[in-house]
N, C-alpha and C positions, 0 to 999 in steps of 0.2 A: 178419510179420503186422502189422497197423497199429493204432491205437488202438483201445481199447474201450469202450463206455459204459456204467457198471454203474447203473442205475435202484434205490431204494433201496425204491420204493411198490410194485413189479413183480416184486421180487426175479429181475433177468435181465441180462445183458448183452449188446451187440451191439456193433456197428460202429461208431465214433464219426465220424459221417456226416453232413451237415447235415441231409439230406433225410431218412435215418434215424432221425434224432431230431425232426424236426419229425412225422413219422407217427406216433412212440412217442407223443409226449406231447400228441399229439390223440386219440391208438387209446380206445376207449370200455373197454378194460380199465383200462390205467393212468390214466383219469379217475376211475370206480369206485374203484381202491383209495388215489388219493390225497384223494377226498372220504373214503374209512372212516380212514384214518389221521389227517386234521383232524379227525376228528366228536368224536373222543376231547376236542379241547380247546376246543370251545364253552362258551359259558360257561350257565348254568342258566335265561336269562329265555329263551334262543335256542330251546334243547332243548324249555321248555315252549311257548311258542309252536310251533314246530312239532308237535309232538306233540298237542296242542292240536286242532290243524287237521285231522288224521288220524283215520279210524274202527279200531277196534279188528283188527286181524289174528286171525282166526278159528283158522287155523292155527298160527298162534305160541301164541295162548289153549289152544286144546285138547292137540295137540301138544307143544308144547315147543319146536317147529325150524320153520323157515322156511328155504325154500332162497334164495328171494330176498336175506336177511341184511340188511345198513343199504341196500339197494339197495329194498327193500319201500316201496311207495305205504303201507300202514298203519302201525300203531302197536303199536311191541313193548312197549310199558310199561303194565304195570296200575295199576290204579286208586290202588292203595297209591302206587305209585312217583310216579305223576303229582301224589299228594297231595304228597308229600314235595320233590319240585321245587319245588311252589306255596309251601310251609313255606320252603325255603333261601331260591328268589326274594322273598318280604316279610322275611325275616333281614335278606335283603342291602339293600331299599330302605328297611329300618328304620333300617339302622346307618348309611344314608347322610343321613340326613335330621340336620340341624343346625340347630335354634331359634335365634336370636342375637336379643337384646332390638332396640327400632327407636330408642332409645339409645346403642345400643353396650355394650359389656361395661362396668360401674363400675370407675375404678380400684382394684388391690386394696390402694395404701398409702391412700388414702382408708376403705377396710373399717375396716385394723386400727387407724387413726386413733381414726377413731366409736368402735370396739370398747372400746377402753381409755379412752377419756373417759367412756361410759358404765358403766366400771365404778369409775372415780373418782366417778361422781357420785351413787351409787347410797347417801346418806348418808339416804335415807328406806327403805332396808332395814333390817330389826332383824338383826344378828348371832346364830347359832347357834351357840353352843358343844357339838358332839359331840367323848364323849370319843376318841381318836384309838388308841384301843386300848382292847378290855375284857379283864380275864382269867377264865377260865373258873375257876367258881365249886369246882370239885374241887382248883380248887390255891391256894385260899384257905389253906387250912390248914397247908401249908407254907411255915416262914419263911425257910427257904433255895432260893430260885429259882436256877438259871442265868441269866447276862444275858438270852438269849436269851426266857425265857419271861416276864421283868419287864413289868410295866406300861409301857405308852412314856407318858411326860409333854412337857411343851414344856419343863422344865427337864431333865430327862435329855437332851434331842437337844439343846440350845444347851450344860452342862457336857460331851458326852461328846468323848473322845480318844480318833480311830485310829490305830490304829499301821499302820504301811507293811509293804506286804507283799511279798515276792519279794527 
């Protein structure tokens, strides 16, 4: 027996024939199933436009089944669905949309430049001194603290010695 041609949209095999396979893959069956096997990866502005264009399937609405399937002149998708397309489609033309100034982006060692010179020169600011720890007023009373629970000063952290660990 001679070669065979296994169709993967058709689920069939036949004759692997020139004439035979130019008739398969004109035959209005396997045109059918290999537009329902691409339909799956349209992308979501395709789907609502189409679907867009299309009146409601009266049948699929009340029902539930259409025999026609992705081969139906109408519109299997409710309202809900249709919204929810509309929702992904602006997601997607959102996230594609990119502002860039008509300057161009400022360079960023120029930012940190500015940044730090303004903060050098910020000598008509008055200084705050907050304290950098308070301790809660229940352990006033006790004169023996753990380090742990001590006041922090700026002399405790410039005196204090870590020891190494591991």
């Amino acid at each position: 027996m001679g070669k065979t041609y296994y169709c993967d949209y058709c689920d069939r095999s036949f004759k692997d024939d020139v004439e035979a396979r130019k008739k398969h893959l004109s035959s209005l069956q396997h045109v059918k199933n290999r537009a329902n096997h691409y339909s799956v990866f349209k992308d979501p502005e395709t789907i609502l436009k189409e679907e867009n264009a299309k009146t409601a399937c009266k049948r699929y609405m009340t029902v539930g089944d259409c025999a026609f399937g992705f081969g139906c002149r109408y519109s299997h998708y409710t309202p809900h669905m249709i919204w929810e397309l509309q929702q992904l489609v602006a997601i997607k033309n959102f996230k594609g949309l990119t502002v860039q100034p008509r300057d161009g982006w400022p360079n960023s060692e120029d930012i940190i430049k500015e940044y730090f010179e303004n903060m050098l020169d910020s000598s008509g600011t008055e200084e705050l001194n907050y304290p950098v720890w308070s301790i809660p007023s229940r352990l006033m009373n006790y004169p023996y603290l753990p380090p742990s629970l001590q006041p922090v000063t700026s002399e405790r952290m410039i005196d204090c010695n870590f020891s190494k660990w591991g």
